[in-house]
C-alpha positions as CSV (number, residue, x, y, z in Angstrom):
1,X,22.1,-13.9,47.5
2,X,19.2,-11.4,48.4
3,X,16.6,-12.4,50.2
4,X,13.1,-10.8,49.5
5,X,11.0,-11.6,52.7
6,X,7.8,-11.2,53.3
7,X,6.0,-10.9,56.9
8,X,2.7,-12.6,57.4
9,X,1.2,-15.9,59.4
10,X,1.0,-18.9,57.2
11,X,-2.4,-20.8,56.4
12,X,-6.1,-20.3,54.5
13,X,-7.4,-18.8,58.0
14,X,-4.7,-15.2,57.1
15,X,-4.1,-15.0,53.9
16,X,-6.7,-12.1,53.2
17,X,-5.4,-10.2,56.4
18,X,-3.8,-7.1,56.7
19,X,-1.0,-8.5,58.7
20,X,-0.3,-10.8,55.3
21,X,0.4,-7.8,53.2
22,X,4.3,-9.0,53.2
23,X,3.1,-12.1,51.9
24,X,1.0,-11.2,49.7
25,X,3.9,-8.8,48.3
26,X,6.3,-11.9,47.8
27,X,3.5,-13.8,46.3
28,X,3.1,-10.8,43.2
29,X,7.1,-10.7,43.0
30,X,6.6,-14.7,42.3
31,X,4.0,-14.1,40.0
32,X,5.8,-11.6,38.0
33,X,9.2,-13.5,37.8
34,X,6.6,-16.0,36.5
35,X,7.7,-18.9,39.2
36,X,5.2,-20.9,41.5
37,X,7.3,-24.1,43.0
38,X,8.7,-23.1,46.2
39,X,9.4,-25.4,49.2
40,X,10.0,-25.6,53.0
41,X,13.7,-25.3,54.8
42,X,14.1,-23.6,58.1
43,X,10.6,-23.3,58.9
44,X,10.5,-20.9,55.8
45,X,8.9,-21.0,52.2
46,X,11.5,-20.5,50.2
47,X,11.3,-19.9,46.2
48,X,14.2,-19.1,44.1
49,X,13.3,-16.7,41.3
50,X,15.4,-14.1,39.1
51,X,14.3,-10.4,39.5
52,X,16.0,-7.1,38.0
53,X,18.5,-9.9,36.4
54,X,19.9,-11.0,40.0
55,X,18.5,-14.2,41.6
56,X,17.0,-13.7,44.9
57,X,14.9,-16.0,46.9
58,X,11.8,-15.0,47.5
59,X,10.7,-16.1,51.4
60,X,8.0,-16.4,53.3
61,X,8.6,-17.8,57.5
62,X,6.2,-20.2,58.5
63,X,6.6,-19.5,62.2
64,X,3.7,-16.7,62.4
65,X,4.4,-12.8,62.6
66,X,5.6,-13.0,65.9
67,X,8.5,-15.6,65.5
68,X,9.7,-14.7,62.1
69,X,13.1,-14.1,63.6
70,X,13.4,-17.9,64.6
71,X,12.8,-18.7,61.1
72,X,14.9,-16.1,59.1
73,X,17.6,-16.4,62.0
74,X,17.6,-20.2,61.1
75,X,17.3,-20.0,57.0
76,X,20.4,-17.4,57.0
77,X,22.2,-19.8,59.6
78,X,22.0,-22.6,57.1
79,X,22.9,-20.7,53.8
80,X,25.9,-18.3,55.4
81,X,24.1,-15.5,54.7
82,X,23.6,-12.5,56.6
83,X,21.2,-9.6,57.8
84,X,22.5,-7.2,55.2
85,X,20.9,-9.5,52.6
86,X,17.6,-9.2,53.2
87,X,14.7,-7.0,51.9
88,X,12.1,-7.3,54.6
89,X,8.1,-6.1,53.5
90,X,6.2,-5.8,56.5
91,X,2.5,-4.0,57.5
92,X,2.3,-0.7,58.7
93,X,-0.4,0.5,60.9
94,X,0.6,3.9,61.6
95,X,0.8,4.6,57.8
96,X,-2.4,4.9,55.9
97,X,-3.6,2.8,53.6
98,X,-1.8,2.7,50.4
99,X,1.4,4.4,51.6
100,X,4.6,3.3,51.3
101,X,7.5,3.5,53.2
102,X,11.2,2.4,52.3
103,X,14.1,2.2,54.9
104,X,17.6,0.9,54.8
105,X,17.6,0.5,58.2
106,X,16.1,0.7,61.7
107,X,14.2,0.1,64.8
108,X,11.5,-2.2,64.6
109,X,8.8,0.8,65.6
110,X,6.2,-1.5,67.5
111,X,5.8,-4.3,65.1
112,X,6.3,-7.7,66.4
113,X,7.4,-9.5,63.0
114,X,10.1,-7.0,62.8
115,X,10.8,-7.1,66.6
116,X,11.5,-10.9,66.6
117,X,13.7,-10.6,63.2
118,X,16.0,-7.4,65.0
119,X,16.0,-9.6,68.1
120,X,17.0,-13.2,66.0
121,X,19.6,-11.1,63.9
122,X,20.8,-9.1,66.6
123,X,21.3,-6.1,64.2
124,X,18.5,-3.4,62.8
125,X,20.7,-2.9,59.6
126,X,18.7,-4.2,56.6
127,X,16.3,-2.8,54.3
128,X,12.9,-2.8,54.8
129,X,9.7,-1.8,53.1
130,X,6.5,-0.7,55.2
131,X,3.3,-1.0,53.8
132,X,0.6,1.1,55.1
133,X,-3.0,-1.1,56.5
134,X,-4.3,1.8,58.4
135,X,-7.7,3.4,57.8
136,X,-9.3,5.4,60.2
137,X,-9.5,5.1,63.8
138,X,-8.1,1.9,65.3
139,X,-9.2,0.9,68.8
140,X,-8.0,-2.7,68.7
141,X,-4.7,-3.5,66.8
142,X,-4.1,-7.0,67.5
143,X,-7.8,-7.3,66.2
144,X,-7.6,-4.5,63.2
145,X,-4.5,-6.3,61.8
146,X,-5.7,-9.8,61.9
147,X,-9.0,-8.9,59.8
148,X,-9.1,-9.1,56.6
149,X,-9.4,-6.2,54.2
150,X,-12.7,-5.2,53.7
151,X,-14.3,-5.4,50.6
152,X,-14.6,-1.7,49.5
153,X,-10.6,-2.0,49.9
154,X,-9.4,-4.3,47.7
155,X,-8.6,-2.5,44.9
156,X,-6.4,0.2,47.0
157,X,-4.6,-3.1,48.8
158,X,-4.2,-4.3,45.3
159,X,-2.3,-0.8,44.1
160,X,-0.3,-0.9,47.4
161,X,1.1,-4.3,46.7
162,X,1.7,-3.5,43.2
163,X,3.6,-0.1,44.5
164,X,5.8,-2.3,47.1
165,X,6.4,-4.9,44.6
166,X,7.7,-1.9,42.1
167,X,9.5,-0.9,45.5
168,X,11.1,-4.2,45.9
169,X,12.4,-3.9,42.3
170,X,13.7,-0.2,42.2
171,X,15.9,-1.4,45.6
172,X,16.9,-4.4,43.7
173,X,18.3,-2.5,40.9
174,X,19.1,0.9,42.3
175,X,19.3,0.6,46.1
176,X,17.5,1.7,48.9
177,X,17.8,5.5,48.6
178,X,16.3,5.5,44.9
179,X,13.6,3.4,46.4
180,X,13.4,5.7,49.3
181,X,13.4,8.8,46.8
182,X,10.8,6.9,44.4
183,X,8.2,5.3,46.4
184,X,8.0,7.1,50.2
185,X,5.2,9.2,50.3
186,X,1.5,9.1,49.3
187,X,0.0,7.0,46.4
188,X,-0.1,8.4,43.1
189,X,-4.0,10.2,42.7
């Protein structure tokens, strides 16, 4: 089973944030497989739906950004599942923006959600898909990322979780290089 995961902190307070962008991916995914029961094991949300005609569960850890290892670590523990199955969607503030960036594998670059999972797993071997929060100058990160977008940037946050969800579907059906090929890069003008 394939694991579509999401990084974010749970609750009302960080759901607009830019750090929730992985949730708020996951959450379009759900819409579009047209599911919306989900429930708690592991310290995760978990929802099974059926994308690209291969049922995946769509997951979101409960255990804030920073912990999302212990979670994820847990879920795949219980299920005898591995690293290799997961399709991680995670911030990015050193893209812009909008951008997109697909991986199949590697180091967790500064981010913390990422940094507990490769820690938890023990392995950097499994896809992920960066999502670019950045715009402009950023003096505070642990601030910028725990703001929510502002207004004038919804509709570009809206586009980019579109594109990422569209991401998450091309690595679905035609693995991570077509993705990579497809969907690294700027955003369509």
């Amino acid at each position: 089973m394939r694991y579509i995961v999401g990084l974010g902190n749970p609750g009302e307070r960080y759901r607009t944030t830019r750090h929730n962008i992985g949730f708020m991916v996951v959450d379009a995914l759900a819409s579009r497989a047209g599911v919306k029961r989900g429930g708690e094991i592991a310290e995760a949300w978990l929802c099974p739906a059926r994308l690209e005609d291969e049922e995946v569960m769509l997951v979101q850890p409960l255990t804030f950004m920073n912990r999302s290892g212990v979670a994820m670590e847990r879920l795949l523990a219980l299920r005898g599942d591995g690293p290799r199955d997961l399709a991680v969607i995670v911030d990015e503030i050193a893209l812009e923006l909008g951008r997109i960036r697909v991986r199949n594998e590697g180091s967790h670059g500064g981010h913390n959600g990422l940094r507990s999972l490769i820690e938890a797993l023990g392995t950097e071997d499994f896809p992920r898909i960066r999502v670019g929060i950045r715009k402009g100058e950023v003096d505070d990160l642990a601030q910028y990322v725990l703001e929510p977008f502002p207004h004038e940037d919804v509709l570009i946050v809206r586009e980019a979780v579109a594109r990422a969800a569209d991401a998450t579907l091309c690595l679905l059906r035609e693995g991570t290089e077509a993705a990579m090929n497809r969907f690294n890069g700027p955003p369509p003008a």
